[in-house]
N, C-alpha and C positions, 0 to 999 in steps of 0.2 A: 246507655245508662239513663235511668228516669232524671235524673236532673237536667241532662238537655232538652227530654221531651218536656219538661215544666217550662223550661226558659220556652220554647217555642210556643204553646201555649198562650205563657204570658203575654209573648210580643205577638197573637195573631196569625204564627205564619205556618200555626198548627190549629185545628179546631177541634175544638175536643169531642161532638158529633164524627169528626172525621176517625178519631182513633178510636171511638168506644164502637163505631159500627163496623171497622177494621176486624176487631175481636171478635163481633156477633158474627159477621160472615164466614170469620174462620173456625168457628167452634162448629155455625151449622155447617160446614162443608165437609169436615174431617171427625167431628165427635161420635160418630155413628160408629166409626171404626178402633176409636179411644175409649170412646165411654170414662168419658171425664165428670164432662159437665151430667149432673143431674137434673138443676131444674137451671133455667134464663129470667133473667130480670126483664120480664115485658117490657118495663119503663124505663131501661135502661139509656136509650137513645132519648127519648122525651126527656132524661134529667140532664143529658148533656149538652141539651139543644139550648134547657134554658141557662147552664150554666155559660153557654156561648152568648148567651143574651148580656150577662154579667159582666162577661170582659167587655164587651161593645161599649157597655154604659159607661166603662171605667170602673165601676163596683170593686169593693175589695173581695178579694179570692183570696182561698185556701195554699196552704203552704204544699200540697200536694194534688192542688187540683187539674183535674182533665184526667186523670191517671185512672184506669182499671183495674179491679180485683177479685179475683175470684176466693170463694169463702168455703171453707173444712162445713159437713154439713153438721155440724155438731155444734154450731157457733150460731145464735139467734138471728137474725135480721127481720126487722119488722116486713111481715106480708109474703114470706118467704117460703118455702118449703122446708125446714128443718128438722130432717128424720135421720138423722143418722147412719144413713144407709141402711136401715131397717122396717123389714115389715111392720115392726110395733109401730112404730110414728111415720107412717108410709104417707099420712097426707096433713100429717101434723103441720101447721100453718103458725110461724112465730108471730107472737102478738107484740113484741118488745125489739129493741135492738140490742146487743151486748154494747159495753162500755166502748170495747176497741172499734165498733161498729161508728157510735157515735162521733168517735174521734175523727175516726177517717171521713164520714160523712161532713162533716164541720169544716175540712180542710180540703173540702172540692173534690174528693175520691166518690168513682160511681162504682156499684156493687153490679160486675157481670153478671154475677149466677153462684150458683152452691154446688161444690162437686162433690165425686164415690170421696169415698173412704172404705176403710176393714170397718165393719159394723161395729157400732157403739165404741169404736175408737181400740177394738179387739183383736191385735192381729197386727203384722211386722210385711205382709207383702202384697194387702194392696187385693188378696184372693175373697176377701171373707162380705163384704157387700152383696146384701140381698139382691143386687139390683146386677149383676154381674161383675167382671172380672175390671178392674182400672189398667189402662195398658201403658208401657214404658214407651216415650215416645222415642226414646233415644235406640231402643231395643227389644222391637217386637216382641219379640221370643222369650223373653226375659221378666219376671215382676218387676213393678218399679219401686218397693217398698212400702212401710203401709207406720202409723196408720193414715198418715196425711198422704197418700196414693195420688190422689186428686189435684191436691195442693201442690206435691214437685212436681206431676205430669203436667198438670195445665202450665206452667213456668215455661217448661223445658218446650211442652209444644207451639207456645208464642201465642197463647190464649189469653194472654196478659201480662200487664206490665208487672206486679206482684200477684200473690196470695198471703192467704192464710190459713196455718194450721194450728192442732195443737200436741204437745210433745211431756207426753206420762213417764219415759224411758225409750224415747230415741224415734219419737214418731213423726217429724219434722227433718233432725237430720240421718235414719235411716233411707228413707225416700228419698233425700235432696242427693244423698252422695250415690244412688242407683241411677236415679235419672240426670246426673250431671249440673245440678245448678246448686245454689247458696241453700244454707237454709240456719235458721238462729234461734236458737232456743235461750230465751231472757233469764236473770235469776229468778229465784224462785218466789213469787210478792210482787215483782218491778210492772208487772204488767196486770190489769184486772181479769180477774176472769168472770165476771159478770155475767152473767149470757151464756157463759158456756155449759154445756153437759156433759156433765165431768165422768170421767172414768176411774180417777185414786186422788181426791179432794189433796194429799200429802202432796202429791208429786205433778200434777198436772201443771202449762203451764202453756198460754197464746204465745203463740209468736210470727215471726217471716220468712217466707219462702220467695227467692229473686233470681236473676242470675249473674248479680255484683252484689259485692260486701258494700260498697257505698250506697246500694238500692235499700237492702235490710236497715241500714241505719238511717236513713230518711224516715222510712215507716214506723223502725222503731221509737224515733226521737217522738213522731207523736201519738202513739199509742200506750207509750211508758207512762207511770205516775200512778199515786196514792189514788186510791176511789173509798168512795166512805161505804157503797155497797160491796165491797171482800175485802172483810177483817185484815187478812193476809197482808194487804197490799201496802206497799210503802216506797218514798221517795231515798235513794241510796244516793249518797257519795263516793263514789269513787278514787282511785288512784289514780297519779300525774303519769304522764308518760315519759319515759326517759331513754336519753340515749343507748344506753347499755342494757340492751332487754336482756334476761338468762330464762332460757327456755329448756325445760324439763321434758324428756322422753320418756314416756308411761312403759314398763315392763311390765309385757302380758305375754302368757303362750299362747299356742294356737293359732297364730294368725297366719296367714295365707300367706307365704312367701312372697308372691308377685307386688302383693297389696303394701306387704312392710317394705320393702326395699323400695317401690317409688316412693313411699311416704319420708322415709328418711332420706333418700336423694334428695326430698324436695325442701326438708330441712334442713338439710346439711347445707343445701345452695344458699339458702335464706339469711341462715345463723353468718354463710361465711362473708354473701353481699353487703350486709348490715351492721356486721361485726359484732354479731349481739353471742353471747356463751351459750353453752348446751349442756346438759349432763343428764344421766338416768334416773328416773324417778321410781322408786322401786316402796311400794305401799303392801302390806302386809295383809290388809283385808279385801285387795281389790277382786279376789277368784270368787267371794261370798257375793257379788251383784246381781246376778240371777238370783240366787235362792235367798236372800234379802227383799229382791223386787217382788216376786211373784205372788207372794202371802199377804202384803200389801194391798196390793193388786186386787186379789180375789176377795179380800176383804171387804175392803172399802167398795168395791165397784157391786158386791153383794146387798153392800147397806145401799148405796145410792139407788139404786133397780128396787127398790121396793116400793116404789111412787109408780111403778109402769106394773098396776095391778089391774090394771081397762074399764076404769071405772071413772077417773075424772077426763082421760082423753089417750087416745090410741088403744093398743091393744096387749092383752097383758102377756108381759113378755117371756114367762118359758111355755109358752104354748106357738109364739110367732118368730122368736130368733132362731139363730142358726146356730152350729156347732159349737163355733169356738166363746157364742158369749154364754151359751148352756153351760161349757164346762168352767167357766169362768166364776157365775151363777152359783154351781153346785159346788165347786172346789171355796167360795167365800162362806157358803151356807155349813158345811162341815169345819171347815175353820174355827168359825166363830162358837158352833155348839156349845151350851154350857158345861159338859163334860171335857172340854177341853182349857174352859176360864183363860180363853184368851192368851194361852200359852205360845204359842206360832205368832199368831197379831204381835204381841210384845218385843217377840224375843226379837222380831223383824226390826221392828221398831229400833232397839237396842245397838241391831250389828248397823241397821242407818245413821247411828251415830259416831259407832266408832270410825263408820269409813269417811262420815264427814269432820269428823276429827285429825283423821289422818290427810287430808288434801287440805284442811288447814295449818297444819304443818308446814307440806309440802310447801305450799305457797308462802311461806315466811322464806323457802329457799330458792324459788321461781317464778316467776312475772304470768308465762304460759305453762302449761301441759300437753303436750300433742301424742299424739296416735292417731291411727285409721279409723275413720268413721266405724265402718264395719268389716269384721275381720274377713269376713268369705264372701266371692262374689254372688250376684243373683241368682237365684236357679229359676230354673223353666216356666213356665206357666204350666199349671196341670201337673206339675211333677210331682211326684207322691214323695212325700218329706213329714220325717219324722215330729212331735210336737216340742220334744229335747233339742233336735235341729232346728227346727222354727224360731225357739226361744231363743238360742245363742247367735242370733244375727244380734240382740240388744246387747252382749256383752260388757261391748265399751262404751257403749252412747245411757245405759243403766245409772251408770256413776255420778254424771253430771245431775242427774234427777235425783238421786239418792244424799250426795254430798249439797244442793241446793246452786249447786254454779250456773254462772251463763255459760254457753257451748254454741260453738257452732262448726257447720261441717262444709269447706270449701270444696270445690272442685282441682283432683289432683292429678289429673290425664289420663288415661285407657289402659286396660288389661288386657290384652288377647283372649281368648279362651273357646276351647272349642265346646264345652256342655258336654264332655265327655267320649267325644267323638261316636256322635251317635248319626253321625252326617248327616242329618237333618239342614243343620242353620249353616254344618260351616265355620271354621275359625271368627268369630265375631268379636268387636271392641267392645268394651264392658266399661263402664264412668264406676271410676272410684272417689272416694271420700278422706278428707282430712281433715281429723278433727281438732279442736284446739279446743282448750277450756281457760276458764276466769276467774278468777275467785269472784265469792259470793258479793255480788253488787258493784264487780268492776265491769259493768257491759260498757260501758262508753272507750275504756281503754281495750279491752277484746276487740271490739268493732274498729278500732284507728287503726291497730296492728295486725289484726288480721286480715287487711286485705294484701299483704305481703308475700301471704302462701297461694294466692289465687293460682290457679294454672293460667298460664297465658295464652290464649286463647289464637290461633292459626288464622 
């Protein structure tokens, strides 16, 4: 857990040159084979040296200082490389920090480096990066999910004490629950997104990827808060926590036998250790999440791509992207047509309300919401998969974006599964995801209690 490595730190008997060069060496030693990390913070050891000068003097430090982070490349850091894992912004150099940037900086965090992602934050496994393929460190063979790819593999491969990603419909905890670590996705406002370049201005939202819930909310606690640069943003109050949690079971079909049965084992144990109630949550518009999300999506991510025309910097983008942000592109450009007067856009808009209506409801009858991160496990690297199958890995992680909740997806023990028996890999273990959600603006009571469902770790 980071809060010991802080305690050590503080008292000396950790140097925090010692832990950020820990990281350097192990990125260069194994990234060649991951293709995590994109670009290294050259000065990254040089800023640890002097914050070592800092504790020596006695100087005040940061509440999170000595600690490593690797950054979504979509996320600014001043002097950095931030292209999005695409050709269009391939040597685009951030001239700013983003808000969450600053925070961290302030509070003695040193920034390793900026990892893959799915290009322009387009994309559920982690495949779609100009710059090649992000690998699961838990599972070769396997995607690690996308779009923050880079952000749960660097965690999982021990390139860092945290990261950072960000999560449109389930791009934080898609990843986190394939490659087996934390991963949180804030409400929707709680956190700035300053800095970021954004994929669906609606639904976008920073957050933290760890491998303990007590990790995520250290980071979260200071990168949360009102910013006067995104309108959006705002300081929430929360709910008290109480004895008697009642936790609600999301009814959805489809899901992968293996996946639902540990999920509610894992509930069942929790509900019965704790003594807190359970009952079915059964919502009426929740099968519209997909086709609610997508239109959205292509929308807004249509309008925003119109600044990458190569004319004030990079290169203009339907001439440099790759597949999936073309169709993404062309599917918002038809959308929006004026022979269509924004009839799709709306109507999207519309069913985002009734389903956020409907989990405010629900939440007048239950504290949590759980289900499986994502309903089916990973498929292969290179597997040729449908774009309908691509899309419904976001099924249930769509919701949380759509209705505006905090969400996060814990680690809930291994799958078996052979990939079809094509004996290639072999019966292999597989990291599943559990997810819980929060009503809108209770992250602080999400984050207490959910580290309850954590798997516990061998």
């Amino acid at each position: 857990m980071i809060k010991q490595k802080i305690k050590l730190i503080r008292e000396g008997k950790l140097k925090v040159e010692e832990n950020i060069s820990g990281f350097i060496e192990k990125i260069k030693e194994k990234n060649k084979e991951l293709n995590i990390v994109l670009h290294l913070n050259e000065n990254a050891i040089k800023e640890a040296r002097e914050i070592d000068k800092r504790i020596r003097k006695g100087e005040k430090v940061g509440k999170l200082v000595g600690l490593g982070v690797l950054v979504k490349s979509n996320i600014n850091v001043k002097g950095l490389i931030c292209n999005c894992a695409s050709k269009t912004l391939e040597n685009y150099k951030a001239g700013y920090d983003a808000n969450v940037i600053l925070k961290l900086k302030k509070e003695g965090v040193v920034i390793l480096g900026m990892v893959n992602m799915d290009e322009f934050a387009c994309g559920g496994s982690g495949e779609t990066s100009a710059f090649g393929i992000c690998k699961n460190p838990r599972v070769l063979s396997r995607i690690p999910g996308g779009s923050s790819s880079g952000s749960a593999s660097g965690v999982a491969a021990e390139f860092c004490d945290f990261s950072l990603g960000s999560d449109t419909g389930g791009s934080i905890r898609n990843p986190a629950s394939h490659c087996g670590v934390v991963g949180y996705k804030p409400s929707y406002g709680v956190v700035s997104r300053y800095g970021l370049i954004d994929l669906s201005m609606s639904l976008d939202q920073i957050g933290v990827l760890g491998n303990r819930v007590e990790d995520c909310k250290l980071v979260f606690d200071v990168i949360k808060g009102r910013d006067e640069k995104d309108s959006i943003s705002r300081d929430f109050i929360g709910k008290e926590i109480k004895n008697k949690i009642r936790v609600g079971i999301l009814k959805f079909e489809g899901i992968d036998g293996r996946i639902l049965n540990s999920v509610l084992k894992k509930v069942e144990s929790v509900c019965e250790k704790k003594e807190w109630s359970k009952g079915e949550v059964v919502l009426e518009h929740v099968d519209l999440g997909v086709q609610t999300y997508y239109p959205i999506v292509y929308t807004e991510f249509f309008s925003g791509t119109r600044k990458f025309d190569g004319r004030k910097y990079g290169l203009k983008i339907e001439d440099s992207c790759g597949n999936e942000v073309l169709r993404r592109i062309l599917g918002g450009e038809e959308i929006t047509k004026a022979e269509y007067g924004g009839r799709y856009y709306r109507k999207a808009l519309m069913a985002k309300k009734l389903i956020e209506k409907e989990f405010t409801e629900a939440f007048k009858k239950f504290d949590l919401i759980v289900c499986p991160t994502v309903p089916r496990l990973p498929h292969k690297l290179g597997s040729e998969i449908s774009v309908e199958d691509m899309y419904s890995y976001d099924v249930l992680t769509v919701l949380a974006n759509l209705a505006e909740l905090c969400a996060i997806s814990v680690p809930c023990g291994f799958v078996e599964d052979d990939g079809g028996s094509d004996g290639i890999d072999g019966v292999e273990e597989i990291p599943i995801g559990l997810q819980i959600l929060g009503a809108k603006g209770n992250d602080d009571f999400l984050l207490e209690v959910s580290g309850e469902f954590e798997w516990e770790l061998e």
